[in-house]
SEDO-501097 format. One record per residue (C-alpha): residue number from 1; residue in one letter; x, y, z. Coordinates in steps of 0.1 Angstrom, whole numbers, plus 5000, padded with zeros to 4 digits. Layout:
@seq->NUM&type->A&u->X&v->Y&w->Z
...
// end
This chain:
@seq->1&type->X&u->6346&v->4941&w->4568
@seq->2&type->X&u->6311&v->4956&w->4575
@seq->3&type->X&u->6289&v->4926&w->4571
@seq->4&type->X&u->6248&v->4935&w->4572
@seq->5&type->X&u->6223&v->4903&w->4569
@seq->6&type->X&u->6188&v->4914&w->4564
@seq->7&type->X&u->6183&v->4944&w->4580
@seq->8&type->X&u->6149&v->4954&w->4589
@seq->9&type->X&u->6141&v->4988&w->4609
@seq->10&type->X&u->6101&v->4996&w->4618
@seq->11&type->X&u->6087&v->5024&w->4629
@seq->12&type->X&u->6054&v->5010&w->4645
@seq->13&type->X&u->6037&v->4996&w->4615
@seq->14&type->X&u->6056&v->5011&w->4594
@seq->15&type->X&u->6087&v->4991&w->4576
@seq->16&type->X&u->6113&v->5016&w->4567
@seq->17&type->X&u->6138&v->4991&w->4557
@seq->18&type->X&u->6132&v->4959&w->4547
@seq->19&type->X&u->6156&v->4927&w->4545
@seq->20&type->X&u->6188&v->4952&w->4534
@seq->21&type->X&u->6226&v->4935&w->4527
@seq->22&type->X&u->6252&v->4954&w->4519
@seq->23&type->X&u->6290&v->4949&w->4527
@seq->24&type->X&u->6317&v->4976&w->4532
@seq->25&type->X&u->6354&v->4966&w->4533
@seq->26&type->X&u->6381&v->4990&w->4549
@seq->27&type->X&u->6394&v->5010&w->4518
@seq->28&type->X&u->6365&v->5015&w->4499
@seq->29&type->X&u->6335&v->5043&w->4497
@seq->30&type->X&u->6302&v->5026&w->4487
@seq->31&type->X&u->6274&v->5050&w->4483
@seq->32&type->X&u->6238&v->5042&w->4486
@seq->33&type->X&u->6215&v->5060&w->4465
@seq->34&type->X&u->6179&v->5067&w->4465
@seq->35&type->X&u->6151&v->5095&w->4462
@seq->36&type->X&u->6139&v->5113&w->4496
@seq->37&type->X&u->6120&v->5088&w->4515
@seq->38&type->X&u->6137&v->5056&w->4501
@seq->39&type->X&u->6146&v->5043&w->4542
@seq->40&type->X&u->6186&v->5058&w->4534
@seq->41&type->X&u->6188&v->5076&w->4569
@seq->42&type->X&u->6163&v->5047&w->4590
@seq->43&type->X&u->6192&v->5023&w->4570
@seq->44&type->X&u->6222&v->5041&w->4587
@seq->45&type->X&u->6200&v->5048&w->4616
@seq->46&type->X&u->6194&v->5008&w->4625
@seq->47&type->X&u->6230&v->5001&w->4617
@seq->48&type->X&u->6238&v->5023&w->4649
@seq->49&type->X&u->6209&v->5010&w->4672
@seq->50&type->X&u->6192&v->5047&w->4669
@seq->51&type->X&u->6163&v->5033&w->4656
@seq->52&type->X&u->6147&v->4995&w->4661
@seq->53&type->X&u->6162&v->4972&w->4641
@seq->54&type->X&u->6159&v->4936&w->4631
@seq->55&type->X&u->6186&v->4913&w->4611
@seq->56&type->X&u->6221&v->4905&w->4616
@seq->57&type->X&u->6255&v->4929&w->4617
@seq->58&type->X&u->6287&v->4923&w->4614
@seq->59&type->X&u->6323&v->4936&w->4623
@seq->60&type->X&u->6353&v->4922&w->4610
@seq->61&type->X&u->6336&v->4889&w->4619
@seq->62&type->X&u->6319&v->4899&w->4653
@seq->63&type->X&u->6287&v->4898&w->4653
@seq->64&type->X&u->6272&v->4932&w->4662
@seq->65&type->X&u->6235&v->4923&w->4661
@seq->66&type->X&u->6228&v->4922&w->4700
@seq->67&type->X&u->6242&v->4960&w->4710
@seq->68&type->X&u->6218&v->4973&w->4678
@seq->69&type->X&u->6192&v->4956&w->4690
@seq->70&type->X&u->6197&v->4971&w->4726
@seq->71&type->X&u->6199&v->5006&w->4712
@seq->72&type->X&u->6237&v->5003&w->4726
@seq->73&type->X&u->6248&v->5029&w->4704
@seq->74&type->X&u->6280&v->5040&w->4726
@seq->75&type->X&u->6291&v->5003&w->4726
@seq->76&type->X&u->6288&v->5004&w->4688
@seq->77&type->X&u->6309&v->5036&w->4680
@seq->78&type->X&u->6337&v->5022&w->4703
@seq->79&type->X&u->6336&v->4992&w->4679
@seq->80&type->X&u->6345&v->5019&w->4651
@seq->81&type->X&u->6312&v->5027&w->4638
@seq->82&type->X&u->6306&v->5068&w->4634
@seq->83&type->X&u->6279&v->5084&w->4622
@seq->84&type->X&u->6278&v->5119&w->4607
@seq->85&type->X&u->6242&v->5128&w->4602
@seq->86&type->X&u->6222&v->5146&w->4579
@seq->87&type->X&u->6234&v->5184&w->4580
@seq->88&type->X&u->6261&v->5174&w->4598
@seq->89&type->X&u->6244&v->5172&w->4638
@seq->90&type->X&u->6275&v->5202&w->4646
@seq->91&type->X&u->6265&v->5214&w->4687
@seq->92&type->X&u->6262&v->5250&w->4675
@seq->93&type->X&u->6265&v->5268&w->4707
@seq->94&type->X&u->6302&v->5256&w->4710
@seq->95&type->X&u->6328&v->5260&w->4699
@seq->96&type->X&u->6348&v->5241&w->4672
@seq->97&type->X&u->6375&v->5227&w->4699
@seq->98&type->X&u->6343&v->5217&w->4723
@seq->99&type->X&u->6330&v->5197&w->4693
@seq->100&type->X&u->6362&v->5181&w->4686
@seq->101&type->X&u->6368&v->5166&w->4725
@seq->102&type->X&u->6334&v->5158&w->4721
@seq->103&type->X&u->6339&v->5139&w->4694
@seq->104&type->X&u->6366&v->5121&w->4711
@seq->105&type->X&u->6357&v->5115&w->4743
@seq->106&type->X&u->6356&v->5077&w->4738
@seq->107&type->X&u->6393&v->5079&w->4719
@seq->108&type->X&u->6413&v->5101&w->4741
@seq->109&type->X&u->6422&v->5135&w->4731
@seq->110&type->X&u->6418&v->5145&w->4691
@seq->111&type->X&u->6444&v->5135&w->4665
@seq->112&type->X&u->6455&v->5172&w->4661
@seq->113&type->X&u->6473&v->5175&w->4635
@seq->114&type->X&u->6459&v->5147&w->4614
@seq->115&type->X&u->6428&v->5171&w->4613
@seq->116&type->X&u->6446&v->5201&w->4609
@seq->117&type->X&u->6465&v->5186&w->4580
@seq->118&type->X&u->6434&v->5182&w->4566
@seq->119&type->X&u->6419&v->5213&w->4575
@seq->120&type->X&u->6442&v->5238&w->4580
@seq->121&type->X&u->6416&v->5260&w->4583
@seq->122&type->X&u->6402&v->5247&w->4612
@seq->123&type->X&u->6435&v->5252&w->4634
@seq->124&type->X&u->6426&v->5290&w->4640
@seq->125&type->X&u->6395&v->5290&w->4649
@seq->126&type->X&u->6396&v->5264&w->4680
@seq->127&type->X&u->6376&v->5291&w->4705
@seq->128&type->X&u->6354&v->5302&w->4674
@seq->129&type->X&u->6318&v->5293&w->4680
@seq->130&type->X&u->6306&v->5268&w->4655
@seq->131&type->X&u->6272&v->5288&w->4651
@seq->132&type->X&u->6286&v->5315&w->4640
@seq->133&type->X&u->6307&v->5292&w->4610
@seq->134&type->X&u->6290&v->5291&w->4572
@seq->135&type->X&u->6278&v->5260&w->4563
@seq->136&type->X&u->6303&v->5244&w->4545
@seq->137&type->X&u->6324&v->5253&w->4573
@seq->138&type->X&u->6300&v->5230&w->4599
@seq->139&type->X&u->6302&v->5199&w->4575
@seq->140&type->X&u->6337&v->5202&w->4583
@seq->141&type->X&u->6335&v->5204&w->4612
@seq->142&type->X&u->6313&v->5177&w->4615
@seq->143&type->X&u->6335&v->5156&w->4593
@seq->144&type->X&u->6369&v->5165&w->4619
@seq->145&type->X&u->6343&v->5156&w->4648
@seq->146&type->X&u->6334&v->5123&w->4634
@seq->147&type->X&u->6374&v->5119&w->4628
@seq->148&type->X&u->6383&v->5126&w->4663
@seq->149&type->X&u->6365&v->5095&w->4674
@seq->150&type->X&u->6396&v->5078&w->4649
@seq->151&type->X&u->6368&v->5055&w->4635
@seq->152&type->X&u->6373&v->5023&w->4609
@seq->153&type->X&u->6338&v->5030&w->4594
@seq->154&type->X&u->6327&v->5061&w->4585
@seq->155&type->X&u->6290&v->5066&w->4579
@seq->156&type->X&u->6277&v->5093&w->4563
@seq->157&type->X&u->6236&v->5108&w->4559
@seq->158&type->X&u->6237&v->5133&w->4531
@seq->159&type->X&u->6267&v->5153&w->4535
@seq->160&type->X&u->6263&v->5176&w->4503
@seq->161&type->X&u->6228&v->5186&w->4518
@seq->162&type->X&u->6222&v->5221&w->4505
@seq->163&type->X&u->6254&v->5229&w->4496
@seq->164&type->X&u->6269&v->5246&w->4467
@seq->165&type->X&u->6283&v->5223&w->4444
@seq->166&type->X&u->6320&v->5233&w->4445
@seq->167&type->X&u->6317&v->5229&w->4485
@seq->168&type->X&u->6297&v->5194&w->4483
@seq->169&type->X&u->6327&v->5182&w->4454
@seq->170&type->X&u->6350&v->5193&w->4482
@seq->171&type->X&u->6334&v->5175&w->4510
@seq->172&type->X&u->6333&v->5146&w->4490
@seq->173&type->X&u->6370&v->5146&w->4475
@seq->174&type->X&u->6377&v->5136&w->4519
@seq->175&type->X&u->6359&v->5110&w->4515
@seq->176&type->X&u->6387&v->5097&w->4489
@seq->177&type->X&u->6413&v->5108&w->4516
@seq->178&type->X&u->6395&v->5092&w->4545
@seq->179&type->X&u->6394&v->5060&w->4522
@seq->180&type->X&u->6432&v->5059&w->4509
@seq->181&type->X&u->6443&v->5058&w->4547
@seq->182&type->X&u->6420&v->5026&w->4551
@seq->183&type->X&u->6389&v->5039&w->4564
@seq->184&type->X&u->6357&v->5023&w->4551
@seq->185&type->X&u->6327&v->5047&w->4540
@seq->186&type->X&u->6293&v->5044&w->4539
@seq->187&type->X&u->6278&v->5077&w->4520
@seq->188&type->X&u->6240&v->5081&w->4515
@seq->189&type->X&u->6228&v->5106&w->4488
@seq->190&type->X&u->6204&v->5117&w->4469
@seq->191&type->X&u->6232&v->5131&w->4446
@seq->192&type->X&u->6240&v->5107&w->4419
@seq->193&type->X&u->6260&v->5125&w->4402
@seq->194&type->X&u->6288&v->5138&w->4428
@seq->195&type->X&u->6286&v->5102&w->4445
@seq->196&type->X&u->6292&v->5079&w->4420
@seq->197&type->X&u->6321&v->5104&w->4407
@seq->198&type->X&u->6334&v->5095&w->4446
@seq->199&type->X&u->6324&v->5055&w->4451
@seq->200&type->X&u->6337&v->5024&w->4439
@seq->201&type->X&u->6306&v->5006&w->4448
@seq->202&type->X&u->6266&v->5018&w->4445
@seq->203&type->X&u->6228&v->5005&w->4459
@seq->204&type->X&u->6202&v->5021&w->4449
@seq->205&type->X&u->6171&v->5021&w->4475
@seq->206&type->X&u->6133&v->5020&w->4466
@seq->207&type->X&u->6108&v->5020&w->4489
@seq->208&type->X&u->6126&v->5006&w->4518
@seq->209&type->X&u->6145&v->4976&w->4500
@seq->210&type->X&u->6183&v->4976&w->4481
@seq->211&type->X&u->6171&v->4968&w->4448
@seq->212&type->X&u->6203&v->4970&w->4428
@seq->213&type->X&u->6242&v->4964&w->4437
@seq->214&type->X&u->6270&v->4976&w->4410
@seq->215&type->X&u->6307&v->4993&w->4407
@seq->216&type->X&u->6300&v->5029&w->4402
@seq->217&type->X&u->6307&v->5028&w->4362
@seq->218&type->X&u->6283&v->5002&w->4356
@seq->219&type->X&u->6258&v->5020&w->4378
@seq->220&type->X&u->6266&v->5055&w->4359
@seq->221&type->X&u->6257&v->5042&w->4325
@seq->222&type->X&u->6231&v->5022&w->4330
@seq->223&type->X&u->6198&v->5034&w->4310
@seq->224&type->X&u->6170&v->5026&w->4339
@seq->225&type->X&u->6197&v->5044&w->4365
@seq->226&type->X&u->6203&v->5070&w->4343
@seq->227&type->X&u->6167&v->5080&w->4335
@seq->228&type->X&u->6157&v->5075&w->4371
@seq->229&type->X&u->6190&v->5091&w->4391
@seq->230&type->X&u->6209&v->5111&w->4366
@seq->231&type->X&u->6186&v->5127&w->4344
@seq->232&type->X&u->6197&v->5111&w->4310
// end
């Protein structure tokens, strides 16, 4: 299990995140909610030592805490941290089979045909530059990167990001996929809707702090969470 103990990230003066605890057990997609600002991204962000971080983190009972507090980011993705961030982070001047040995140059070579079992339409287009790909298409191919690193926790920083919505339900229904063969998942959106429809577990985040913890259900019919997230 993913194990984080108040988790504080600063920019300067400025507290982005304060005292945050969340858990994430392998299996299971918890989202954490929040409107643009709330500290989602600096939350993900200090989780992987890519921005300065204070509290404790761990990892199937390691404690993590002293390679975020290094910045040791490479240390913590060969633990089996991964993140995907926001619009995906795709190297757009190469091409989709660059990206994936890219992705897995800590793993060895790519699990193939894992991805192209999920992607079948990916297994054509190996010397196709990604730049040149439509946007749905680099989401998954930042989604096959992040896989290639064959991590145990995926985290993800608004993957549905200007998307249409039948492409953002698809990237999400992975997420399922990536959770039934054990994977844990950490999605942050401002997308209510499509990721409580995808998570067995929600936060919401104002201002910085996780002010409320709840299965998906409860959190989709709750008045104050529907009035401030869903629009009802």
């Amino acid at each position: 299990m993913l194990e984080v103990c108040n988790l504080s990230v600063s920019y300067g003066a400025h507290r982005a995140v304060e005292k945050a605890n969340l858990t994430l057990a392998p299996g299971e997609v918890v989202a954490v909610l929040g409107s643009n600002g709330a500290g989602k991204s600096s939350l993900l962000r200090g989780l992987l030592g890519l921005a300065p971080a204070q509290g404790q983190i761990f990892l199937d009972g390691q404690e993590l805490t002293p390679l975020v507090r290094k910045g040791q980011t490479e240390a913590l993705v060969a633990s089996g941290l991964v993140l995907v961030p926001e619009r995906g982070g795709v190297f757009r001047s190469l091409t989709l089979k660059e990206n994936l040995l890219l992705g897995a140059f800590r793993s060895g070579d790519p699990p193939w045909e894992t991805l192209f079992a999920l992607f079948p339409q990916l297994r054509e287009r190996l010397s196709q530059r990604v730049g040149s790909m439509s946007g749905g298409e680099q989401r998954m191919v930042a989604l096959a990167r992040a896989l290639a690193a064959r991590p145990r926790y995926l985290l993800l920083d608004e993957p549905t990001l200007g998307l249409a919505p039948i492409l953002a339900r698809n990237i999400l229904e992975f997420l399922r996929i990536f959770a039934r063969q054990g994977m844990g998942v950490l999605l942050v959106e401002q997308n209510a809707h499509l990721a409580l429809a995808v998570a067995s577990r929600a936060y919401l985040m104002e201002e910085g702090r996780l002010v409320r913890e709840g299965n998906a259900e409860s959190l989709r019919t709750d008045p104050q969470v529907r009035r401030a997230y869903l629009g009802g």
